[in-house]
N, C-alpha and C positions, 0 to 999 in steps of 0.2 A: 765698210763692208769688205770682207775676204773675196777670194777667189771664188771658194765653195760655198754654195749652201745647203745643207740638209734640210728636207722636209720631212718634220719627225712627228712620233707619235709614243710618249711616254711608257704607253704600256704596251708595245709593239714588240719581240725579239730582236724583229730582222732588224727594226730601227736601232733600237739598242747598239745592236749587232757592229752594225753598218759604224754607227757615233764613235764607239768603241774601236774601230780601227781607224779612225781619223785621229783620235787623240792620242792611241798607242806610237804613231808614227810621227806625232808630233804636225799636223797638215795643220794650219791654220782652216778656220771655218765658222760658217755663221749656221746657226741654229734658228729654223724655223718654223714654231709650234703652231703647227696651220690649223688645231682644230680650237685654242683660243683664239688665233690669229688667223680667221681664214681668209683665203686669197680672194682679192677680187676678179671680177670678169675680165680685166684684161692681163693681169697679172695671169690666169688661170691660161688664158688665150697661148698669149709667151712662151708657160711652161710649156705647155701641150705641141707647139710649135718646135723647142726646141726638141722636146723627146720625139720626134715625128711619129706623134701620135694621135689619134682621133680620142674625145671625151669617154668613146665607151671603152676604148683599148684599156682605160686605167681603173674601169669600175671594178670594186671588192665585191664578186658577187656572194662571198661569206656571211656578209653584214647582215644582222637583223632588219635593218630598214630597208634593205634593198629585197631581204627577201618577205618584208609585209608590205613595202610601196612598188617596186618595182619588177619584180620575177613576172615575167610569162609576158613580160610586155614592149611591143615593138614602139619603142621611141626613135627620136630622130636623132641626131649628132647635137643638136640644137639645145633639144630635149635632157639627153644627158647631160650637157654642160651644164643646165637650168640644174640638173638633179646634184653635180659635184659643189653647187655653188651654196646648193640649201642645205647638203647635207654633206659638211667635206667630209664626215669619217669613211664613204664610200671612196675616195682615192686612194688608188694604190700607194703601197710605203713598201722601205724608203725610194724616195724620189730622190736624188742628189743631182744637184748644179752649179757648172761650172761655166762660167762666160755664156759661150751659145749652144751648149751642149748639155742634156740632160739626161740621165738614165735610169731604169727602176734597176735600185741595189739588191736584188734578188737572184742571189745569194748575196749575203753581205759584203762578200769578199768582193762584188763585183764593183764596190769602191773602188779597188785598189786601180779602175780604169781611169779613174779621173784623175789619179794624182802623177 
């Protein structure tokens, strides 16, 4: 495994975006398709840990599933994790990570912090 990894999402811009200037630049990096490959509970833990973020910091309130399971509704921390773990296309993208540090790449250019 590289340095970096993206947490991507195929049909995504910013992820695109984001993948696209990792390779322009030539960054080594690992790619990871978290809505075949999703994270587990402590995997999920780590990341959230390292972006010093709470589970709901990262929710897409965009998403159709969030807004036919989840809108209007006071969950806990707990709760959300339970929601990003059943339903990862609610995590925000891109996510990129490096060592112990993680960031949402929003703007994409906001890679260019980690390298």
């Amino acid at each position: 495994m590289t340095g970096i990894i993206i947490y991507h999402n195929g049909e995504c811009s910013k992820c695109r975006g984001a993948l696209e200037i990792l390779q322009e630049k030539g960054i080594p990096h690992d790619v990871r398709w978290y809505l075949s490959d999703p994270l587990s509970e402590h995997e999920l833990r780590a990341l959230l840990d390292k972006l010093k973020m709470k589970p709901s910091d990262i929710i897409r309130k965009g998403e159709p599933v969030y807004k036919d399971q989840y809108e209007g509704k006071e969950l806990s921390e707990e709760e959300w994790l339970q929601a990003l773990l059943d339903n990862p296309i609610l995590m925000e993208r891109p996510i990129v990570e490096k060592g112990e540090v993680a960031i949402v790449a929003r703007p994409p250019e906001k890679v260019l912090e980690m390298i």
